[in-house]
N, C-alpha and C positions, 0 to 999 in steps of 0.2 A: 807251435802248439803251446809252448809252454813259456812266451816273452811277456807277457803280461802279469806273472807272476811272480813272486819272490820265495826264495829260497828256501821256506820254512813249510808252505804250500806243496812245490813243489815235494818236499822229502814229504809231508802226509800221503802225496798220492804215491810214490815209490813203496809208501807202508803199504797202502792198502792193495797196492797189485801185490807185493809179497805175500799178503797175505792170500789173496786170491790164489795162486801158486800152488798152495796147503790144500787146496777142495782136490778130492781123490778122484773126482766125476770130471774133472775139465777136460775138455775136448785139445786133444794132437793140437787143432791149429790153431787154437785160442791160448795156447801155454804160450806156442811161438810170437803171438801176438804181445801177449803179457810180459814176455821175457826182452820184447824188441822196445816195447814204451818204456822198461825198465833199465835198460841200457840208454834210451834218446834220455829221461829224465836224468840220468848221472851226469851224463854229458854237458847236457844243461845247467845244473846245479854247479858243475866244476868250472862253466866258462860264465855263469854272473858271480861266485866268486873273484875267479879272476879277475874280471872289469871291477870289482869294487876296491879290486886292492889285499884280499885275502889271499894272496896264490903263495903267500912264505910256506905255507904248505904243503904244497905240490911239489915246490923246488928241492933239492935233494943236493947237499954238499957231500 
């Protein structure tokens, strides 16, 4: 879903489903929805980091 895109893309749409999140009216299974692309986008963002060579951060001495 999300290979075609770079990592700064990517975090805008993590904004905007956060912010989606905040609407008081959102429907049971449309949060789950929201909360699961928000999770696949992290995942995402962590592992083209990784391939580029940013993962010093991840790593934990």
């Amino acid at each position: 879903m999300f290979e075609g895109l770079n990592v700064s893309v990517i975090e805008n749409i993590k904004k905007r489903l956060r912010s989606e999140l905040e609407d008081k009216e959102l429907p049971g299974h449309r949060k789950e929805e929201v909360l699961s692309l928000i999770s696949y986008a992290e995942d995402r963002t962590k592992e083209k980091r990784f391939k580029k060579g940013n993962f010093k951060r991840f790593l934990k001495y």
